[in-house]
C-alpha angles and dihedrals in degrees: 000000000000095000089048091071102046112097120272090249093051096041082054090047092060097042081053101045102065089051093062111098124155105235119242092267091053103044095131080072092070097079096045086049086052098046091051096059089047088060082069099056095048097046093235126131109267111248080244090061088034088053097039093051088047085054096051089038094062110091096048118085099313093198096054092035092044090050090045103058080036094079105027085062095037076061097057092050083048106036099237102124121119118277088258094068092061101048104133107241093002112199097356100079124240103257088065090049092058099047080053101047088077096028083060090038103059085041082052087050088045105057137096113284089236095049094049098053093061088050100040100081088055088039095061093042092054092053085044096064088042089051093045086055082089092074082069111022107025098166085054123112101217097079087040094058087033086067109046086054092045085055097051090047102042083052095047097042092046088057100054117110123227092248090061092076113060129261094286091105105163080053078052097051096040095045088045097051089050087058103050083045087057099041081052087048095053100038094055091045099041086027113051095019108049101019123100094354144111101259086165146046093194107092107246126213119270096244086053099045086054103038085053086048090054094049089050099055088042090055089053098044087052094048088056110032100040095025117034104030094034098047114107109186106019097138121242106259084055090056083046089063104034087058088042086061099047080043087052089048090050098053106060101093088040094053096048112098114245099251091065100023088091093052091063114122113245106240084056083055099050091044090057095041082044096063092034085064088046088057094057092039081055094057096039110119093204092081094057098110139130086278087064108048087167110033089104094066081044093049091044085056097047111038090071085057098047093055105052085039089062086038083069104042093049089043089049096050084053092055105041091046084056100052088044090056097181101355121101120253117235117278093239088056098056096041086057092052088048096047092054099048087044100056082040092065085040095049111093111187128217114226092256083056100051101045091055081065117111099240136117116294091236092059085058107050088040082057097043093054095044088056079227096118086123095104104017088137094071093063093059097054084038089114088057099048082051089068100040091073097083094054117126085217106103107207098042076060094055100047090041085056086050092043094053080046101062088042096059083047091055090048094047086235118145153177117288088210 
């Protein structure tokens, strides 16, 4: 087995590890045990080793010795060490790091909500290097486990309410901020860097290929679904950058020139298509329920984006069918542009939505007053509808027709005969 072949010591370490638990009356001891093991994940000395050295090292030439740790530690904060010093597991092997990621994990669950909102920012960032170890070593199982965890924690620790954590409330806010700055880290890295790409050249096996497509497309739902539309005090340049990243994600088929867009793989393609779909689902006013007290400040950040997002898609099928003249355009180009026509006659808007659109004031309050903001989006991409009329493409003329359509609907215009 795996564990078969992990040192005795180290076989013994991680029995040993899931007993430990801080009694009741020294809870305050849950944070420093996590941020021991975490020690183990980052490849950096644990504060216990750090502390004993400093001890033994007293007595020697304070100044040499002070300057010394100084600015090896000054190299860590900034990351400036040696590459060395930021080896995920160093020393330990990977295979031991990944039997500890969900051994620390479930210790992590299982702690005191106060406790664990001190730890959570460092907890995230651990997770965060072990998932980024795809980008080199994407066959490998760490990032995989590293995930699925990433996945468990972000949901929990999304779903915790701010009584949960004690009456310290400036350490709440500044832990908390810590946190949503690290989920932003790590979706922008994991995201946007490993997700829907290429990270080999080497042909993997079609149940890996698939299994890494569904934990892909996990990873995303979750992204969307628990975090974005659950999360309740994110501020709003981390939603910034959360939507950015799905925004990033969604953009891949659209940016490729027309002569290798149709040479993307497909998965690449799904994935795209995939956050483009998360970004309508963001802005949909038919999740704004009582389940999702704060969808509405997530929609008013995305919506801009989506537009201009969909702006582009649409510009780019009327280039590229231009420069085609009578050639077809590949198959991946068009069922982007379909899909998107098709989620913009789907996507009903709130009032708080709509009026975050970039469009004139006096469409607004005429809207406004007609109750008819529902599809206040199209209005904005209505000039480039105008021009999509004319497409060979048969279907993009048929949901064009259904989009003006609506249009004419949400302004009360019809037809004189």
């Amino acid at each position: 087995s795996q564990k078969g072949s992990i040192p005795a010591v180290q076989r013994g370490i991680l029995e040993i590890i899931p007993m430990l638990r801080p009694t009741t009356m020294l809870s305050s001891m849950w944070s420093p045990l996590l941020l021991e093991l975490l020690c183990y994940l980052n490849g950096e000395e644990s504060p216990l080793h750090r502390n004993s050295k400093e001890i033994r090292e007293q007595n020697s030439d304070a100044l040499a010795n002070g300057t010394k740790r100084s600015s090896v530690e000054q190299g860590h904060i900034n990351g400036t060490g040696t590459k060395g010093d930021t080896v995920v597991g160093c020393g330990w092997g990977i295979l031991f790091i990944e039997k500890l990621v969900p051994i620390m994990v479930n210790l992590f669950l299982e702690a005191p909500p106060n406790e664990r909102c001190s730890a959570s920012p460092q907890v995230i960032q651990g997770l965060g290097r072990c998932m980024n170890t795809r980008r080199d070593n994407p066959r490998g199982t760490l990032w995989r486990v590293s995930a699925e965890c990433f996945n468990r924690v972000v949901t929990d620790e999304v779903r915790q309410e701010n009584a949960e954590c004690g009456s310290d409330m400036n350490s709440y806010r500044l832990s908390r901020a810590r946190f949503w700055k690290e989920v932003a880290d790590v979706y922008e890295t994991f995201l946007v860097g490993s997700c829907g790409r290429v990270l080999s050249s080497d042909v993997p096996s079609a149940d890996s290929a698939t299994a890494d497509e569904s934990l892909e497309m996990t990873v995303l739902t979750v992204f969307g679904d628990s975090v974005l539309k659950l999360q309740k005090e994110a501020p709003v340049e981390v939603l910034q950058r959360l939507v950015n990243c799905l925004d990033r994600c969604a953009s891949r088929t659209g940016s490729l020139p027309i002569q290798t867009v149709g040479l993307l793989p497909l998965h690449c393609s799904r994935f795209s298509l995939g956050c483009l779909q998360m970004m309508f689902s963001l802005c949909s006013c038919i999740l704004k329920t009582s389940s999702y007290p704060a969808v509405s400040e997530t929609s008013k950040v995305s919506i801009s984006i989506l537009t201009k997002r969909c702006e582009v898609i649409l510009g780019q099928f009327l280039a590229d069918e231009n420069d085609l003249g009578d050639r077809p355009l590949p198959s991946v180009r068009i069922e982007e542009t379909v899909c998107v026509l098709q989620e913009l006659a789907r996507l009903i808007l709130d009032i708080e939505t709509a009026n975050a659109l970039n469009i004139p004031l006096y469409l607004k309050d005429a809207l406004r007053e007609n109750q008819s903001h529902g599809r206040a989006h199209l209005l904005s991409l209505l000039p480039t509808f105008s021009e999509l009329v004319v497409s060979r493409e048969p279907r993009v003329r048929e949901l064009v027709q259904v989009l003006l359509r609506l249009i004419s609907s949400e302004l009360g215009l019809q037809r004189l005969t």
